[in-house]
PDB file of N, CA, C and O in Angstrom:
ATOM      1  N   UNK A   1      59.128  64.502 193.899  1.00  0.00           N
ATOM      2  CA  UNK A   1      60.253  64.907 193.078  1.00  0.00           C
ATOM      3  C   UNK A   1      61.470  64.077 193.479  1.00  0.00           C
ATOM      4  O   UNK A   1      61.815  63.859 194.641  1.00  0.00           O
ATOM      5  N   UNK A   2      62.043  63.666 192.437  1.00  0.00           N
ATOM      6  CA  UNK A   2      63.041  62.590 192.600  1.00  0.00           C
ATOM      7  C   UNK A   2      64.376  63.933 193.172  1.00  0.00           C
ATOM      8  O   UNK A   2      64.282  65.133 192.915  1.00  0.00           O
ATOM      9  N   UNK A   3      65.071  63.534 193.655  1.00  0.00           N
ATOM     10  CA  UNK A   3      66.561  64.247 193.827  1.00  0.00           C
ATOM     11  C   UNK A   3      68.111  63.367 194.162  1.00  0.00           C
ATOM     12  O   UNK A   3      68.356  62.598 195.091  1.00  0.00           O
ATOM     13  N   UNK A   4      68.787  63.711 193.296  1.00  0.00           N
ATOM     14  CA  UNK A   4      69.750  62.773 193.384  1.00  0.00           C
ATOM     15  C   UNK A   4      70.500  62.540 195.015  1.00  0.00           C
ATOM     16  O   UNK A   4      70.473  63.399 195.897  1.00  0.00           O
ATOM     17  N   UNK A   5      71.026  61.436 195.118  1.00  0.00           N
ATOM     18  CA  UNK A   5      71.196  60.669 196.391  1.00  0.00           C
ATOM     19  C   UNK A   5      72.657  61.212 196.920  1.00  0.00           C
ATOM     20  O   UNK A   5      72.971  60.966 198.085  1.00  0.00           O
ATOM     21  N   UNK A   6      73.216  61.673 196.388  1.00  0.00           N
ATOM     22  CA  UNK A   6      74.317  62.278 196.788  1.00  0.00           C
ATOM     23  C   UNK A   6      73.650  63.917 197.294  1.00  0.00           C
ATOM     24  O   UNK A   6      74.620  64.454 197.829  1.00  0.00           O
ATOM     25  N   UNK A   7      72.950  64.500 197.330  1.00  0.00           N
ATOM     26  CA  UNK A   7      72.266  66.035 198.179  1.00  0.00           C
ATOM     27  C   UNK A   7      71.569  65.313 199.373  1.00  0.00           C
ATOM     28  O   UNK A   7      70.707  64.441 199.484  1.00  0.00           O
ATOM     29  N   UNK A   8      72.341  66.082 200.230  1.00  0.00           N
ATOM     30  CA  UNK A   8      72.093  66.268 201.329  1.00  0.00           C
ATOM     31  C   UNK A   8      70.234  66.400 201.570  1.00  0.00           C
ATOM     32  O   UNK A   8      69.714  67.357 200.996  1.00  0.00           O
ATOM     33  N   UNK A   9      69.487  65.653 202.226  1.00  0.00           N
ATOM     34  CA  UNK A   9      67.917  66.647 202.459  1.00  0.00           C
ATOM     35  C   UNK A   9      67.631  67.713 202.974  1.00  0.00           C
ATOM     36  O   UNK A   9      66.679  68.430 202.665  1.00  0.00           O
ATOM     37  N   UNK A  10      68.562  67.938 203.940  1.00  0.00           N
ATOM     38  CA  UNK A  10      68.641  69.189 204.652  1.00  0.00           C
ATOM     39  C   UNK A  10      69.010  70.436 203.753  1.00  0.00           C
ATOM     40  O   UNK A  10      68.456  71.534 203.814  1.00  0.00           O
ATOM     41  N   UNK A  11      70.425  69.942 202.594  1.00  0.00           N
ATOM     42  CA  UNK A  11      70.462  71.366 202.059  1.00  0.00           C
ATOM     43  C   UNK A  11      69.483  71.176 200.823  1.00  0.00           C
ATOM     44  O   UNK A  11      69.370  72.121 200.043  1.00  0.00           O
ATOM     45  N   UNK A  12      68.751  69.977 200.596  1.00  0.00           N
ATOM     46  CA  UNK A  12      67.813  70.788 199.410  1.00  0.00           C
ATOM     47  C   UNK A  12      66.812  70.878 199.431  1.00  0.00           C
ATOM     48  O   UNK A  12      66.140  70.826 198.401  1.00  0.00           O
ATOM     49  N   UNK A  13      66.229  71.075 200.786  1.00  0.00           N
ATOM     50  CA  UNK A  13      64.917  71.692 201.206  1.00  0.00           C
ATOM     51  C   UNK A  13      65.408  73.097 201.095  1.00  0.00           C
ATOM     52  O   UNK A  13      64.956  73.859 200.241  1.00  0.00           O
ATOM     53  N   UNK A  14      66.432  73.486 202.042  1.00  0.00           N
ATOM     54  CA  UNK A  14      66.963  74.744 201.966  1.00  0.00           C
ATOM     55  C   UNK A  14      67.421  75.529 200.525  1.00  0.00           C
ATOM     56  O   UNK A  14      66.938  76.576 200.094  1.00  0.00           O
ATOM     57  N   UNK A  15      68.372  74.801 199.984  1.00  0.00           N
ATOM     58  CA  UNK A  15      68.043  75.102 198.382  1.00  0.00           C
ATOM     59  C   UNK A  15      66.796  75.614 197.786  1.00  0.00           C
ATOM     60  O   UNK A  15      66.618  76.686 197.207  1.00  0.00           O
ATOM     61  N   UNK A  16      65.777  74.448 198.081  1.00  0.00           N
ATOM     62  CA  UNK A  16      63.950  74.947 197.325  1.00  0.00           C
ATOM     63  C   UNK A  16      63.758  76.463 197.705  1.00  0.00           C
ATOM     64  O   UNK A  16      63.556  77.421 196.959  1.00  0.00           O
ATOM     65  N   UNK A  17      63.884  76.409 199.157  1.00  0.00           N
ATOM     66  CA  UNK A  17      62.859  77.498 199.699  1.00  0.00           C
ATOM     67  C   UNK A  17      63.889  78.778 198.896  1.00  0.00           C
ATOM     68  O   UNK A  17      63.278  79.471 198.082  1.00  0.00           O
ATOM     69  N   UNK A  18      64.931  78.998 199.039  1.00  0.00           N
ATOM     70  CA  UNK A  18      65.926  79.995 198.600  1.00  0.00           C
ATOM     71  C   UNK A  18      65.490  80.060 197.630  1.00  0.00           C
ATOM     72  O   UNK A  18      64.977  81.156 197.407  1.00  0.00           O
ATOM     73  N   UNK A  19      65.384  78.812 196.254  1.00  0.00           N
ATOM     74  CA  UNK A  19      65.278  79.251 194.970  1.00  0.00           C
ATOM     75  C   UNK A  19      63.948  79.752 194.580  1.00  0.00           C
ATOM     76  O   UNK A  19      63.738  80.606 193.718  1.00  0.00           O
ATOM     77  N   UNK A  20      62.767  78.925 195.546  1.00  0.00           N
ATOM     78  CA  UNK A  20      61.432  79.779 195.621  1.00  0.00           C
ATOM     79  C   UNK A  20      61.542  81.200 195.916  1.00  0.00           C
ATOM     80  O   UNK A  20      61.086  81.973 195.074  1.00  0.00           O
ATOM     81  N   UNK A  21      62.117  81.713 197.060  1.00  0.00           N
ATOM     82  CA  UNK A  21      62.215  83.282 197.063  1.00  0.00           C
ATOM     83  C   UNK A  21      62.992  83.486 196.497  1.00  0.00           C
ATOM     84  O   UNK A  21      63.524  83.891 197.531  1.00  0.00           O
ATOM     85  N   UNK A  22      64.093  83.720 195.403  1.00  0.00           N
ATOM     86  CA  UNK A  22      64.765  83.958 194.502  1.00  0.00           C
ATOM     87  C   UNK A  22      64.088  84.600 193.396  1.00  0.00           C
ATOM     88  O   UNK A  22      64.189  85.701 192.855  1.00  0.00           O
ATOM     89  N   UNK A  23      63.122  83.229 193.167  1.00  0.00           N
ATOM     90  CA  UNK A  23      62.313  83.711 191.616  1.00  0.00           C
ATOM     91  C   UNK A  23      61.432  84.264 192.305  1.00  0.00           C
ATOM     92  O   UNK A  23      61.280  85.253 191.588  1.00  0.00           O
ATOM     93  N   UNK A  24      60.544  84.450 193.348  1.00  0.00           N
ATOM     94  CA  UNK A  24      59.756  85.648 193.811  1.00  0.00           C
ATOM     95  C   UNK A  24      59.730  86.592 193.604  1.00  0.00           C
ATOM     96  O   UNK A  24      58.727  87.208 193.244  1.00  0.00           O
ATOM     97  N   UNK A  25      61.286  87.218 193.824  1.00  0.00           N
ATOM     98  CA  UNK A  25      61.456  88.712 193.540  1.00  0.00           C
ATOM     99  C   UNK A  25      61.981  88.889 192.359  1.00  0.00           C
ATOM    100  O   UNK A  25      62.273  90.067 192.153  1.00  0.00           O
ATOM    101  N   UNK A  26      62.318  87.846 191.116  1.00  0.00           N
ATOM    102  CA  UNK A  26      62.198  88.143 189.992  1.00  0.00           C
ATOM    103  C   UNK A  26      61.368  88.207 189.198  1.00  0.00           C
ATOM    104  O   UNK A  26      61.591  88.549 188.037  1.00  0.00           O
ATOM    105  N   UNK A  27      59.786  87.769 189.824  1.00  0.00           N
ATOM    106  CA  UNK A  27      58.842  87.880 189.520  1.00  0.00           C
ATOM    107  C   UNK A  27      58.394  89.061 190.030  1.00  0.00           C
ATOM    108  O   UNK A  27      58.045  89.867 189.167  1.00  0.00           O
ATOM    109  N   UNK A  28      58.349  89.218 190.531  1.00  0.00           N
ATOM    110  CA  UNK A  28      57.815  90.463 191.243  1.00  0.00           C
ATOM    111  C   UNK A  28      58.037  91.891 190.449  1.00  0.00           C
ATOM    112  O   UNK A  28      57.232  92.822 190.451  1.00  0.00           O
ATOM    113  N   UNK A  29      59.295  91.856 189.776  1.00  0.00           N
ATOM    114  CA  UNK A  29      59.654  92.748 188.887  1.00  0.00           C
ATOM    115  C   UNK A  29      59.621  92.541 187.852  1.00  0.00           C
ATOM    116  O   UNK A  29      60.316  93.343 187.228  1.00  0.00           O
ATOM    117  N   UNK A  30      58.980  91.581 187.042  1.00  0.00           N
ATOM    118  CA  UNK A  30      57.896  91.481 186.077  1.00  0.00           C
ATOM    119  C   UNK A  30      59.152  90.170 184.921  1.00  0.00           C
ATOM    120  O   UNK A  30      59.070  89.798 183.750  1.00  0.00           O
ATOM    121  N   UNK A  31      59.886  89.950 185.736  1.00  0.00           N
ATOM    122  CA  UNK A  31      60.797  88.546 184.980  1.00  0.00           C
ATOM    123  C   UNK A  31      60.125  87.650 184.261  1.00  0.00           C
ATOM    124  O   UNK A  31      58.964  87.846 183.903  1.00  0.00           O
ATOM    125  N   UNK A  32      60.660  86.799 184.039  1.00  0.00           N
ATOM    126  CA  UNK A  32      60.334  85.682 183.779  1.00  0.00           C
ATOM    127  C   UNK A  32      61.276  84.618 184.073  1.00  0.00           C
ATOM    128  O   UNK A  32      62.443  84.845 184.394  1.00  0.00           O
ATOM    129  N   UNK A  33      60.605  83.065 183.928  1.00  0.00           N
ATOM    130  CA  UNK A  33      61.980  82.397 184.085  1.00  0.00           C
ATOM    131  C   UNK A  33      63.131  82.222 183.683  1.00  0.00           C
ATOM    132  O   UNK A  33      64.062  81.954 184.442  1.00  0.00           O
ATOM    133  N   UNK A  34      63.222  82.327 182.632  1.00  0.00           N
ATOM    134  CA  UNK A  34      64.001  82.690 181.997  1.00  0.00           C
ATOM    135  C   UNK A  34      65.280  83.523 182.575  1.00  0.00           C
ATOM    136  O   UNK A  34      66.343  83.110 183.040  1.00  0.00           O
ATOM    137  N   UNK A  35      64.711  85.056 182.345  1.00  0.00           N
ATOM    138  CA  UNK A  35      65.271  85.640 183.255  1.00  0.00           C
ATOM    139  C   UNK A  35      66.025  85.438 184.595  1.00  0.00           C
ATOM    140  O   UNK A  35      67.206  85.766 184.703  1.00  0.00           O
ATOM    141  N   UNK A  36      65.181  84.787 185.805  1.00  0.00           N
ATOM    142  CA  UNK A  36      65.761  83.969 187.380  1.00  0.00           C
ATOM    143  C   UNK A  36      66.886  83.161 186.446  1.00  0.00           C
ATOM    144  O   UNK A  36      68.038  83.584 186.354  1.00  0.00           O
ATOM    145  N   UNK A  37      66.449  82.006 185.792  1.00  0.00           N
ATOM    146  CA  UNK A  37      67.597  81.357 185.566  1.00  0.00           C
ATOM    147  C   UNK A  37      68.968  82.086 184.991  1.00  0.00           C
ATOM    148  O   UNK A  37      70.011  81.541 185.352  1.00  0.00           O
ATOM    149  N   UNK A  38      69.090  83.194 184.182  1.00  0.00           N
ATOM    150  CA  UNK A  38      70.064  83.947 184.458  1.00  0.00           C
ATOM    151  C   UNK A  38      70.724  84.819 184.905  1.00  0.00           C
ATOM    152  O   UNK A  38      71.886  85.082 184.596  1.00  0.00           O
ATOM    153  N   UNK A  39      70.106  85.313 185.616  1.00  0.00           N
ATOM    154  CA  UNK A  39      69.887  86.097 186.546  1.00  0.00           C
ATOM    155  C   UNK A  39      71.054  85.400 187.794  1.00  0.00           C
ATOM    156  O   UNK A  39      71.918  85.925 188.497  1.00  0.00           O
ATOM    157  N   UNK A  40      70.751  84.521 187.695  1.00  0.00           N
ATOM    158  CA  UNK A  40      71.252  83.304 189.089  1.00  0.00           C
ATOM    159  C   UNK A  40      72.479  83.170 188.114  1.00  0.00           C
ATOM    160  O   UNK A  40      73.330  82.431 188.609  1.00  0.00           O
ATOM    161  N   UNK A  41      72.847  83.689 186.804  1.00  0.00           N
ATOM    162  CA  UNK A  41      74.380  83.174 186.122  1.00  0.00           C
ATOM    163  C   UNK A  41      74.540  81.610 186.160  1.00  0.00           C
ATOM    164  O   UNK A  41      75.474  80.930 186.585  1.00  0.00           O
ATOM    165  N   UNK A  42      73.164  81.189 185.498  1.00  0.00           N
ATOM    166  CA  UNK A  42      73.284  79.572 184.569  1.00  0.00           C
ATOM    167  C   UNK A  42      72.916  79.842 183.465  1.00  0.00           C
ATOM    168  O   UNK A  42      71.717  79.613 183.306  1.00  0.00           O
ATOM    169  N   UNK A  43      73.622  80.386 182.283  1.00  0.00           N
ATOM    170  CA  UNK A  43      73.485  80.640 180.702  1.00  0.00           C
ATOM    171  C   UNK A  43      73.643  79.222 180.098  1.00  0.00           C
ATOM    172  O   UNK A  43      72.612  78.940 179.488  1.00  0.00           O
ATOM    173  N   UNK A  44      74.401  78.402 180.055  1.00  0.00           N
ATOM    174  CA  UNK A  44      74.341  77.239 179.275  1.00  0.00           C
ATOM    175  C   UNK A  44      73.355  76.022 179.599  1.00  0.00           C
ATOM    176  O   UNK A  44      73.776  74.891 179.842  1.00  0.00           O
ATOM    177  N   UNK A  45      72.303  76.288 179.584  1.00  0.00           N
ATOM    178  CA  UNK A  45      71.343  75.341 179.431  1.00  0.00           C
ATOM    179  C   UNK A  45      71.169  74.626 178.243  1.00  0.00           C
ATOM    180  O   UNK A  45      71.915  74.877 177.296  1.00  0.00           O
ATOM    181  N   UNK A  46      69.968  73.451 178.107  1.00  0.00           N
ATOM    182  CA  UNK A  46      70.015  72.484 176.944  1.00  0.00           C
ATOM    183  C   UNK A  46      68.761  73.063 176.411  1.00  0.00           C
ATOM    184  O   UNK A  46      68.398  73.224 175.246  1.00  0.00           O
ATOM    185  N   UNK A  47      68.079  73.389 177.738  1.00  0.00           N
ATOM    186  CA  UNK A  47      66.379  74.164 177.438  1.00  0.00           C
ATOM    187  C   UNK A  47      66.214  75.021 178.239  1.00  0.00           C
ATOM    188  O   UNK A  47      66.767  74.827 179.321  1.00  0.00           O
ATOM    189  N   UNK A  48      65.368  76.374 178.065  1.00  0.00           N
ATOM    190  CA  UNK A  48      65.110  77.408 178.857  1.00  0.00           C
ATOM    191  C   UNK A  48      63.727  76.649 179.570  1.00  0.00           C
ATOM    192  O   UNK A  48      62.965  75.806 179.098  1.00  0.00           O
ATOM    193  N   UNK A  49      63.744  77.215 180.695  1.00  0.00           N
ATOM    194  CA  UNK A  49      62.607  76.569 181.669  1.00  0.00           C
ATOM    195  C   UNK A  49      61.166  77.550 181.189  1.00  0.00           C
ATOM    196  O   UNK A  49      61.066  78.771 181.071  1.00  0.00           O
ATOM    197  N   UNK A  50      60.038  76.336 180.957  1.00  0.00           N
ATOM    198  CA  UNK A  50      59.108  77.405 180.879  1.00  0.00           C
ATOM    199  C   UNK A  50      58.195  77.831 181.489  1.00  0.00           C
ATOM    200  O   UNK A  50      57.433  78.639 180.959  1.00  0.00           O
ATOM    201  N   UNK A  51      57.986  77.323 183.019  1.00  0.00           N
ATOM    202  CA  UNK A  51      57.566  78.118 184.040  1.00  0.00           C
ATOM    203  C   UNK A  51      58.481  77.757 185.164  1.00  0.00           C
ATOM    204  O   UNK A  51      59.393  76.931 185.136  1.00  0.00           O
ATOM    205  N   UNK A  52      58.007  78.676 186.380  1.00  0.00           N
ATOM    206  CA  UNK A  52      58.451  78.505 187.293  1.00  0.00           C
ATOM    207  C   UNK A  52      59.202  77.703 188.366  1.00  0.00           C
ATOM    208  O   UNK A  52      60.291  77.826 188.927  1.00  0.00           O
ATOM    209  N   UNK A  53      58.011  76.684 188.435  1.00  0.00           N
ATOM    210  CA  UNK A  53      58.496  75.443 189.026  1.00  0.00           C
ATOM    211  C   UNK A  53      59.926  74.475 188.188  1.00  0.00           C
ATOM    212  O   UNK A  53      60.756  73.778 188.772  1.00  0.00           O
ATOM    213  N   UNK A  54      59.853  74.670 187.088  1.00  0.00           N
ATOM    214  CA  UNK A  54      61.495  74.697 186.626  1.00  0.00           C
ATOM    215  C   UNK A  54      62.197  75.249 186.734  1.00  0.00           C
ATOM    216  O   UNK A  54      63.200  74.664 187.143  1.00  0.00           O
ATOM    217  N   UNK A  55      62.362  76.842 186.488  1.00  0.00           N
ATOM    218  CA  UNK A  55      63.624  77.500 187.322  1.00  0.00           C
ATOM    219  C   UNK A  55      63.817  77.491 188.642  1.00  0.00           C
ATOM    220  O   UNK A  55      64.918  77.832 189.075  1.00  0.00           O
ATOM    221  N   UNK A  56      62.972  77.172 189.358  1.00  0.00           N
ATOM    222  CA  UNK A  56      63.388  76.502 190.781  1.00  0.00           C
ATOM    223  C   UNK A  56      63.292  75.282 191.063  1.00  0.00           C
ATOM    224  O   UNK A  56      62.711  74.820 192.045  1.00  0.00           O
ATOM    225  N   UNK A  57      63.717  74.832 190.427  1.00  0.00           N
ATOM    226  CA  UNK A  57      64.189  73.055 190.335  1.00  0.00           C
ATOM    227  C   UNK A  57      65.682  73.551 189.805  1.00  0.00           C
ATOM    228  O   UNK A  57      66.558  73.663 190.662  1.00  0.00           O
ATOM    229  N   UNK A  58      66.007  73.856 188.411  1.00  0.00           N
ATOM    230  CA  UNK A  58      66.809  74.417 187.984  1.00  0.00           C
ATOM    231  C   UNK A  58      68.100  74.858 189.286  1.00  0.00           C
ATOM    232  O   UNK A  58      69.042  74.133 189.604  1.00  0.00           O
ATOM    233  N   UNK A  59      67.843  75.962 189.747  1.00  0.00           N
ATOM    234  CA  UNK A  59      68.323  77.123 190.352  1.00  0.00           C
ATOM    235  C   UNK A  59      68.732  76.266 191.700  1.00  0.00           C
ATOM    236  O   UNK A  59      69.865  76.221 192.179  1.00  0.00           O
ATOM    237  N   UNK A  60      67.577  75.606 192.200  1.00  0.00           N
ATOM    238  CA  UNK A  60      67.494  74.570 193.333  1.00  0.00           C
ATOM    239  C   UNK A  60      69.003  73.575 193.360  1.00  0.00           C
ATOM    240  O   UNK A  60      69.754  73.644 194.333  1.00  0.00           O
ATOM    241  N   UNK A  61      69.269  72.787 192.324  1.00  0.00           N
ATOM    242  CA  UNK A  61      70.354  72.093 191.711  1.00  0.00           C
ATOM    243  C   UNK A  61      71.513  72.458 191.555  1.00  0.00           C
ATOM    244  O   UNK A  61      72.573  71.838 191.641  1.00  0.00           O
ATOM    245  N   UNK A  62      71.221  73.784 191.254  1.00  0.00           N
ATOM    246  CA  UNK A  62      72.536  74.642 191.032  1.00  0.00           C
ATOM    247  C   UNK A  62      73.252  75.128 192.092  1.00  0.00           C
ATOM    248  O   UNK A  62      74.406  75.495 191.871  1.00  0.00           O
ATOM    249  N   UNK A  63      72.726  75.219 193.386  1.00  0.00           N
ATOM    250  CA  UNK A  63      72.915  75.478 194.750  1.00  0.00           C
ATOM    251  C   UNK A  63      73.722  74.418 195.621  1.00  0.00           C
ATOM    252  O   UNK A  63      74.575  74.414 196.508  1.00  0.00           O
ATOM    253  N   UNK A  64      72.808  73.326 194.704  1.00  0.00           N
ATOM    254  CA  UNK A  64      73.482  71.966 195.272  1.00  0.00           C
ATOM    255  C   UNK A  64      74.238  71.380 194.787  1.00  0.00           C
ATOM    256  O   UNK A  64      74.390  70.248 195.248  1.00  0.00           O
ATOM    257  N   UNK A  65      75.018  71.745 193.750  1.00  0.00           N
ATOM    258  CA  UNK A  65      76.027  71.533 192.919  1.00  0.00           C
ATOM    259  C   UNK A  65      77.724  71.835 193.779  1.00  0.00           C
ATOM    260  O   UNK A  65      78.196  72.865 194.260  1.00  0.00           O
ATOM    261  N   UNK A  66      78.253  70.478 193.676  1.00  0.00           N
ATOM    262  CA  UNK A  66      80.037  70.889 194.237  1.00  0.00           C
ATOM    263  C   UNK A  66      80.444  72.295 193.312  1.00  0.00           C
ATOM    264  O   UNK A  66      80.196  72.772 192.205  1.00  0.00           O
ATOM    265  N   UNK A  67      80.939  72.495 194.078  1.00  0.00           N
ATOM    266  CA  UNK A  67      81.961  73.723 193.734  1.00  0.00           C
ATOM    267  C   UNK A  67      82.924  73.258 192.978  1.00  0.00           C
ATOM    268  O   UNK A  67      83.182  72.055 193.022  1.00  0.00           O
ATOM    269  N   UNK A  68      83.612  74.091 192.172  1.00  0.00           N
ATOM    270  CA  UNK A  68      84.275  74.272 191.529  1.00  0.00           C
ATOM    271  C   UNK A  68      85.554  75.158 191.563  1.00  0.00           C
ATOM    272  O   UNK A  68      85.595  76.319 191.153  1.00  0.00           O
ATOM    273  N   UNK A  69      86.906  74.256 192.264  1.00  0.00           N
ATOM    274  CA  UNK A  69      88.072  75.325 192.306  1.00  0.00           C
ATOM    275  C   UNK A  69      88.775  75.516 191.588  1.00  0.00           C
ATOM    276  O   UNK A  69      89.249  74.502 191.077  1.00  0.00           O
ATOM    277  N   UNK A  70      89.335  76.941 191.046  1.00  0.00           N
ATOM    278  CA  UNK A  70      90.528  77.213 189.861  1.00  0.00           C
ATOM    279  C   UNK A  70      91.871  76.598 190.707  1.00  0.00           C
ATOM    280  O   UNK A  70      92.159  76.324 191.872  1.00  0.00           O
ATOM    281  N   UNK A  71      92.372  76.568 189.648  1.00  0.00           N
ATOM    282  CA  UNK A  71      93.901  75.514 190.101  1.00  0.00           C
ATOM    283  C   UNK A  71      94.927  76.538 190.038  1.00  0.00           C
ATOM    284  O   UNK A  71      96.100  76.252 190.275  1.00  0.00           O
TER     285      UNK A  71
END
């Protein structure tokens, strides 16, 4: 899996594993991806993920994403 060169490796191994147990327990309670991905409050997507291993790629990214400060 390609990952852009500006993330850290350290935080997006850590990212994976988080977003793997993330959607675990939204699976677990009978989710879908769908669901994890909003769930995690990322509504504006281009495409809904249609299994798993995309919302934690997804979700994964989103972790590793700069922040964003109000001014």
């Amino acid at each position: 899996m390609n990952i852009d060169n500006q993330i850290n490796p350290g935080q997006w191994t850590e990212a994976v594993g988080r977003a793997h147990n993330y959607c675990t327990a939204i699976d677990r309670r009978g989710g879908t991806p769908v669901d994890a991905v909003r769930a995690y409050g990322l509504f504006k997507l281009e495409t809904d993920p249609a299994d798993w291993d995309k919302a934690e790629l997804i979700i994964a990214l989103a972790m590793c994403a700069p922040t964003r400060h109000a001014n």
